[in-house]
C-alpha positions as CSV (number, residue, x, y, z in Angstrom):
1,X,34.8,-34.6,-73.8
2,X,36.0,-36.1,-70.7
3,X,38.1,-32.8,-69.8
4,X,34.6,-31.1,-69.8
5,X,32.4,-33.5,-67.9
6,X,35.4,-33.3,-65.5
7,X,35.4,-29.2,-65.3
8,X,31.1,-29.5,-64.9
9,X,32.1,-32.0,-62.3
10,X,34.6,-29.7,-60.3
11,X,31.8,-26.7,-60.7
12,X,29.2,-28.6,-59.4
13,X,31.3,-29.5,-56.2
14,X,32.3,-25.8,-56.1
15,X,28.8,-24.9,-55.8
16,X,27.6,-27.8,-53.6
17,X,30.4,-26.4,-51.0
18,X,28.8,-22.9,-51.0
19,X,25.3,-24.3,-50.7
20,X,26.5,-25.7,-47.6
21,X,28.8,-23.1,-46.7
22,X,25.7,-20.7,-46.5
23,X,23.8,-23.1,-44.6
24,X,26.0,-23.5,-42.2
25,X,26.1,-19.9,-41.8
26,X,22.9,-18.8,-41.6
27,X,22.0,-22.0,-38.5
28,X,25.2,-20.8,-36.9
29,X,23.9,-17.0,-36.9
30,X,20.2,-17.8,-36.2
31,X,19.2,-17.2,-32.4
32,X,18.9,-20.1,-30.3
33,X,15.5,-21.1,-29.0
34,X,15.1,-18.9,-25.5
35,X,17.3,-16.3,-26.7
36,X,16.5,-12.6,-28.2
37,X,15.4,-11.8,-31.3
38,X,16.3,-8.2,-32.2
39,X,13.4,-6.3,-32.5
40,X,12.6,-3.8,-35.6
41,X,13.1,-0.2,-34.4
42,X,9.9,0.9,-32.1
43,X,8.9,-2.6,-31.7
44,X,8.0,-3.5,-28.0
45,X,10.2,-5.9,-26.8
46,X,9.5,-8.9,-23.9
47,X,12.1,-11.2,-22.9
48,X,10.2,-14.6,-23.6
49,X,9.4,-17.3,-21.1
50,X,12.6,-18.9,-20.8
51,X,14.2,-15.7,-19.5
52,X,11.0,-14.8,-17.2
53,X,8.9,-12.0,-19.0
54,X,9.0,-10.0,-15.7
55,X,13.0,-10.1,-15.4
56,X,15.4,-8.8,-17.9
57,X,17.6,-11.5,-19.8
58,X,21.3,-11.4,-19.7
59,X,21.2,-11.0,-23.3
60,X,19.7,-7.8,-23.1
61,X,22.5,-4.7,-23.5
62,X,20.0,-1.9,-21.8
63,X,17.9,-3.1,-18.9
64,X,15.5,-1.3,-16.5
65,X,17.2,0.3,-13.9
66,X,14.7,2.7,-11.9
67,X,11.4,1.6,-10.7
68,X,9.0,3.7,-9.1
69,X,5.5,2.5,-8.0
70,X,2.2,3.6,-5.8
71,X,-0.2,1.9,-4.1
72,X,-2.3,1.3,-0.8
73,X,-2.8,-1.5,1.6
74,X,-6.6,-2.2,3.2
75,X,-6.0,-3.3,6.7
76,X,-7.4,-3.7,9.8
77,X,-6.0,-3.9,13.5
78,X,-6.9,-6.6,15.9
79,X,-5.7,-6.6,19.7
80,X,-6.9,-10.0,20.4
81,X,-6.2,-10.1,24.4
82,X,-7.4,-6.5,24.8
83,X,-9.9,-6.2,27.9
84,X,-11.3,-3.5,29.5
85,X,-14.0,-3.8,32.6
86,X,-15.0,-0.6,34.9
87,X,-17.4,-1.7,37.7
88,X,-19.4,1.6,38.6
89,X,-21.7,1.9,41.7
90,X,-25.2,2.7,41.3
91,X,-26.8,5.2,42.8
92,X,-29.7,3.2,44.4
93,X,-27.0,0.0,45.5
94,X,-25.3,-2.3,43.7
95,X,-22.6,-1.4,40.9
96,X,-22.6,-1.9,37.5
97,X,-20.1,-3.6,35.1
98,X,-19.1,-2.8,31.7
99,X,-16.5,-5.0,29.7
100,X,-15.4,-4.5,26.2
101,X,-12.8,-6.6,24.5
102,X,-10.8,-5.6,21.3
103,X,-13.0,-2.8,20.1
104,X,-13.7,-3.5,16.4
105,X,-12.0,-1.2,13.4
106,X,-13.2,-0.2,10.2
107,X,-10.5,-1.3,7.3
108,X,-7.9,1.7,6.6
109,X,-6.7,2.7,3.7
110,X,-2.6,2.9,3.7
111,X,-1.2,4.8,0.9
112,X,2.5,3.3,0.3
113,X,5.4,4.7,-1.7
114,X,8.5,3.0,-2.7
115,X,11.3,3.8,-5.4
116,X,14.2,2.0,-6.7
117,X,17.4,2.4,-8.6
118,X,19.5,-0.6,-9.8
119,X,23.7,-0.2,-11.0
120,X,23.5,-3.0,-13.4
121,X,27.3,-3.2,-13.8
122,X,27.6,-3.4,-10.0
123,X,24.7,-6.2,-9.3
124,X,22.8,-4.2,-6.5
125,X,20.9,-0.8,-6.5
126,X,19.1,1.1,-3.3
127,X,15.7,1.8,-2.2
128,X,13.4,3.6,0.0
129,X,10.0,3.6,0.6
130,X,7.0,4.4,3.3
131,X,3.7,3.7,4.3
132,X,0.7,5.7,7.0
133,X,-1.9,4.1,8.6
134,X,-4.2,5.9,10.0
135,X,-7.9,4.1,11.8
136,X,-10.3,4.3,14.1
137,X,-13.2,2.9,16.0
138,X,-16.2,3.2,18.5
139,X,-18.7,1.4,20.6
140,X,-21.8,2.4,22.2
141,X,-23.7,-0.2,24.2
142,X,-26.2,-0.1,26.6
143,X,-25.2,-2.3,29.5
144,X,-28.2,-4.1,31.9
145,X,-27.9,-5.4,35.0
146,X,-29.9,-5.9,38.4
147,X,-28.5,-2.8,40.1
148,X,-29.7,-0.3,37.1
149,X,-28.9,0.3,33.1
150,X,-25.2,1.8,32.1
151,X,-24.3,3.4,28.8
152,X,-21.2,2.7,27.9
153,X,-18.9,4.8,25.1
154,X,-15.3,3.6,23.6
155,X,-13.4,5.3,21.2
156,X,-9.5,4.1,20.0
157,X,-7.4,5.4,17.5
158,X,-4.1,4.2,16.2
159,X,-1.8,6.0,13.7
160,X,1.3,4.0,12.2
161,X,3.8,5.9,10.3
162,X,6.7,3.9,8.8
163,X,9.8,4.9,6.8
164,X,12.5,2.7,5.3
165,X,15.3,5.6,4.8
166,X,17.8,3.5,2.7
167,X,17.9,-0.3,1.7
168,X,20.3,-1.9,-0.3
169,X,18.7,-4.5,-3.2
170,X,20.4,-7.3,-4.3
171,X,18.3,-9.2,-6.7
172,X,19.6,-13.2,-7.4
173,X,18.3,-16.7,-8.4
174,X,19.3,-20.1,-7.8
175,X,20.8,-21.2,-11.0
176,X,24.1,-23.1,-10.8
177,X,23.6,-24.7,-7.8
178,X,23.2,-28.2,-7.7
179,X,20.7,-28.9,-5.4
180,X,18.2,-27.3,-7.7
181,X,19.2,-28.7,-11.0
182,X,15.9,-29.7,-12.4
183,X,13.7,-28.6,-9.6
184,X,10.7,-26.0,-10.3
185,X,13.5,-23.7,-7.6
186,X,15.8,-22.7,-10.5
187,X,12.7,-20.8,-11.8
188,X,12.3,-18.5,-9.0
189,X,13.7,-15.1,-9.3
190,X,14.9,-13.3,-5.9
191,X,15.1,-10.3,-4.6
192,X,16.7,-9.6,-0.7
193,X,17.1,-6.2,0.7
194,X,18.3,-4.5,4.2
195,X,18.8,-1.5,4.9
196,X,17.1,1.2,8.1
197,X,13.8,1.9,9.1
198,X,11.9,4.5,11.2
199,X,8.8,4.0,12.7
200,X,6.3,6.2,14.2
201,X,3.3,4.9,16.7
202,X,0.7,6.9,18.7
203,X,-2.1,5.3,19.7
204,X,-5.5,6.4,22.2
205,X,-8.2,4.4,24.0
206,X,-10.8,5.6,26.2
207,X,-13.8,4.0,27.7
208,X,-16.6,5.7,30.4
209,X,-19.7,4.0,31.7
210,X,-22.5,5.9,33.6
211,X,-24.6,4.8,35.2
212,X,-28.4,7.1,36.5
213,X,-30.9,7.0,37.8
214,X,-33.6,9.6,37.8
215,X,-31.3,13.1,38.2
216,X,-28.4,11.5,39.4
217,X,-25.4,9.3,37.5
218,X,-22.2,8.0,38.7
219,X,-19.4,8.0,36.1
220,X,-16.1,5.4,35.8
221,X,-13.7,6.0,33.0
222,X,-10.3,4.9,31.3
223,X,-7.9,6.9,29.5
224,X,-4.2,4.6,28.1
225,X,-2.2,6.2,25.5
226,X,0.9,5.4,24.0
227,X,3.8,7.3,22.2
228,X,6.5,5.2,20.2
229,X,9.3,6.4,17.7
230,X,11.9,4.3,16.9
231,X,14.7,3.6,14.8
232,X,16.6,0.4,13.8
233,X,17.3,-2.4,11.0
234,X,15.0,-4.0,8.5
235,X,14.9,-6.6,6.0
236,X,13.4,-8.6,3.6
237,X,13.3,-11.3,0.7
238,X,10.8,-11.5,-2.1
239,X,10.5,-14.3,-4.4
240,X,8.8,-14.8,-7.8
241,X,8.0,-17.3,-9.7
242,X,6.5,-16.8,-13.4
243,X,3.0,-18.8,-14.5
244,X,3.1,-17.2,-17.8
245,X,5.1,-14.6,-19.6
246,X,3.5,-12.0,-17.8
247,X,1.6,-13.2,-14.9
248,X,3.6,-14.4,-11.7
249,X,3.1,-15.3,-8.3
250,X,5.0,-13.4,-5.7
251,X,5.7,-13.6,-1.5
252,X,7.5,-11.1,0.1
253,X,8.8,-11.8,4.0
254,X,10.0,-8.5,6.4
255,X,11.3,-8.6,9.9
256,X,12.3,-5.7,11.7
257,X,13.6,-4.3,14.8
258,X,13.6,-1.2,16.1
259,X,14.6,0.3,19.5
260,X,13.3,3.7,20.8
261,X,11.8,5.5,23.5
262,X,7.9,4.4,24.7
263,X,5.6,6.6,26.1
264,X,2.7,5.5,27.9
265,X,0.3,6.3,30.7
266,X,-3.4,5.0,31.9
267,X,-5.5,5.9,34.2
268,X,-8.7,4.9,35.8
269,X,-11.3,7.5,37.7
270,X,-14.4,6.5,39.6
271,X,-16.8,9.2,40.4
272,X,-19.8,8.6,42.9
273,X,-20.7,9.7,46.6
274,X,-18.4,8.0,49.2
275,X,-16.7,6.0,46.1
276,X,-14.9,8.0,44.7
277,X,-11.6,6.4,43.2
278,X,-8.2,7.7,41.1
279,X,-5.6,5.3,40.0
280,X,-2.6,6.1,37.5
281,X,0.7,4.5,35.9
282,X,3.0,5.8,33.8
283,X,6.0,4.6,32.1
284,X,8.8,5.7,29.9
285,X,11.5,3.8,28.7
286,X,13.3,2.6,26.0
287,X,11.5,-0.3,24.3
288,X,13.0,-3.2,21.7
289,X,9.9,-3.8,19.2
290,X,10.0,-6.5,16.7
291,X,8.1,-6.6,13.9
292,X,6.9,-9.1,11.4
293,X,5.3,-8.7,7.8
294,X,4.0,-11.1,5.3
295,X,2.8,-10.4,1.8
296,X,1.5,-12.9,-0.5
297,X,-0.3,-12.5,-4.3
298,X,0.2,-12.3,-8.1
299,X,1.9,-10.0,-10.1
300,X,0.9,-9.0,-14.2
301,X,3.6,-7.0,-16.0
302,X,2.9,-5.9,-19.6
303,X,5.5,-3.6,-21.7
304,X,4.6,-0.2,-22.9
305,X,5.6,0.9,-26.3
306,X,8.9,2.6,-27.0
307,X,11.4,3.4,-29.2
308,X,14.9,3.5,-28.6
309,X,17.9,0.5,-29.7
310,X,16.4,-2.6,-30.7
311,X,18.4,-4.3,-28.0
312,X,16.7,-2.4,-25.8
313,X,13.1,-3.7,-22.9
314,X,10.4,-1.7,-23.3
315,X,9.1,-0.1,-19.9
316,X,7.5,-2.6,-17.4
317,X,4.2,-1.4,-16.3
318,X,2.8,-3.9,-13.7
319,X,0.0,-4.4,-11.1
320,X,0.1,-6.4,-8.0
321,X,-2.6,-7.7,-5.5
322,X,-2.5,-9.7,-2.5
323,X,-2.8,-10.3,1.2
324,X,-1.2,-8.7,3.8
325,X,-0.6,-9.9,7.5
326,X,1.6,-7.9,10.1
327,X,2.2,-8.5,13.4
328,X,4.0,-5.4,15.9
329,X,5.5,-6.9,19.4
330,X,5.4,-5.3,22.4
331,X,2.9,-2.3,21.2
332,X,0.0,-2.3,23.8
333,X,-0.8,-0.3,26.4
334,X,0.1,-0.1,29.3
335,X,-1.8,-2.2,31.9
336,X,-3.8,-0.8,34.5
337,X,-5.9,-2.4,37.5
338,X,-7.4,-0.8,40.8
339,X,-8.5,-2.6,44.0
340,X,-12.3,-2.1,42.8
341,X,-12.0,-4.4,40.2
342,X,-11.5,-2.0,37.2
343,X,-8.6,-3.4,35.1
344,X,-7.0,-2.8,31.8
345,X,-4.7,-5.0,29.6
346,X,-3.8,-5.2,26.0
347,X,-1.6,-7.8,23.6
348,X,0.6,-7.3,20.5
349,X,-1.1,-5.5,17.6
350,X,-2.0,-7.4,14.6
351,X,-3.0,-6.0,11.2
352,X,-4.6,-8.0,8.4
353,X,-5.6,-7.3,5.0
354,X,-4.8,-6.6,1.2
355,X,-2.6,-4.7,-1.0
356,X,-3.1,-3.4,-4.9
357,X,0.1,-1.6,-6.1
358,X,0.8,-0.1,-9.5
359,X,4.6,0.6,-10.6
360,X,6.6,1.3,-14.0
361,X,10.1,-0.1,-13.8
362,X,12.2,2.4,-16.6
């Protein structure tokens, strides 16, 4: 009798070890909280929170590697020192003055390109991408005075083309270093690029003021236009930082600087009996423009269904909206005055506006 309670007992113990034994097992197999579950075959897959919903986890074998997205900007150019006046004489005595400031713009729209490829096993990929601006605007005013009544016409057009040939991407974060442990900053992904850029300006202004009275007018106008193409480095650094597992806030920072040649020329004719006037500058030259951009917004990224390894992310299709501020040194036309008292100067160009982008990262 006591032989068998003691074999029930040793059977019992056996079986009590491979309860625990399997126990064991299974916690030490389970996935820790923040890491991925594998997905069912077909199943979308979306890193959770921990890992940032719009970033890939490192436990993730396949990860997106090309990204390819569309979109336009809605901006609008302010000169905010330009001034133009042209004093005409009037044909019964006197002279009239018309002055115009920065003539006001409709918003253009900016169609914008820009593709992407990442090497994952080397930690960087390239990009390129491109934008075209294209606006104009007008002002017709009727200007009063003592000596007699002026009409007065302004037309400017500006057309921006730019083209960021090849940038390299280098996407990081700030985990691992100590002066962020614990700090909302080891939640922000990064992504900082440089690479070349081209740029293409052309801009026109012309203004004319006559002045009648009865059968006969007297006529002042202004003609500046401008011709830029240059070349030279760009770069920039965007940062993200998730507010849920698909919605984020976003800023991206650009400064370039290109050097090329500047073509520019204005002139100023005054056309009346016995005051008749012709005045003209040019300039060509090779000009150092600096240029500043500034984006700011939210991102939403949802995955689209798939089917491929398990282990695999879905494709990231995402939409972005936001402001947009830019500001272009040295851009203005060239400055004209005459010993009449017609002048012409202008300032930096400034552009201002919004963005919505579409893109699927593959």
């Amino acid at each position: 009798m006591g032989e068998r309670h003691a074999a029930m007992g040793q059977r019992k113990g056996q079986a009590l070890i491979a309860v625990i034994a399997v126990l064991l097992t299974g916690l030490w197999s389970a996935p820790a909280l923040g890491q991925t579950v594998v997905a069912p075959e077909g199943q979308v897959y979306l890193a959770p929170l921990d890992d940032q919903a719009l970033f890939i986890s490192d436990t993730v074998t396949t990860a997106r590697t090309f990204r390819a997205d569309i979109g336009f900007d809605y901006l609008q150019p302010s000169f905010a020192r330009r001034s133009t006046s042209l004093v005409v004489p009037a044909p019964m005595g006197g002279s009239v003055l018309g002055g115009t400031d920065d003539v006001a713009n409709d918003f253009a729209f900016v169609p914008r390109l820009n593709v992407e490829y990442h090497f994952d096993d080397l930690g960087f990929g390239i990009a390129a991408s491109g934008n075209l601006l294209t606006v104009s605007g007008k002002l017709v005013r009727n200007v009063v005075s003592t000596a007699g009544n002026g009409n007065l016409i302004v037309n400017n057009s500006l057309e921006i083309g730019v083209a960021n040939i090849v940038e390299a991407v280098k996407p990081f974060d700030l985990t691992g270093f100590r002066i962020c442990d614990g700090s909302c900053l080891e939640d922000f992904e990064f992504v900082a690029t440089i690479g070349s850029r081209y740029a293409h300006v052309r801009q026109h202004y012309d203004a004319s003021l006559t002045v009648s009275n009865g059968g006969t007018a007297n006529t002042g106008s202004l003609i500046a236009n401008q011709l830029y193409n240059g070349f030279g480095i760009t770069s920039s650094l965007t940062s993200l930082y998730p507010l849920t597992e698909q919605l984020a806030a976003y800023s991206n920072v650009r400064g370039s600087l290109l050097i090329g040649n500047d073509e520019r020329d204005s002139s100023i004719n005054i056309t009346a009996p016995m005051a008749s006037s012709a005045t003209a500058v040019t300039e060509n030259r090779t000009l150092l423009m600096p240029v500043g951009e500034l984006e700011i917004g939210l991102i939403y990224g949802f995955p689209l269904a798939h089917r491929g390894p398990p282990q695999s992310v879905a494709p990231l299709l995402w939409l972005k909206t936001g402001f947009v501020g830019q500001i272009w040194g040295d851009i203005g036309l060239l400055r004209i005055n005459d010993t009449m008292g017609n002048q012409f100067s202008d300032s930096h160009l400034y552009l201002f506006g919004f963005t919505v982008q579409v893109g699927l990262d593959y």
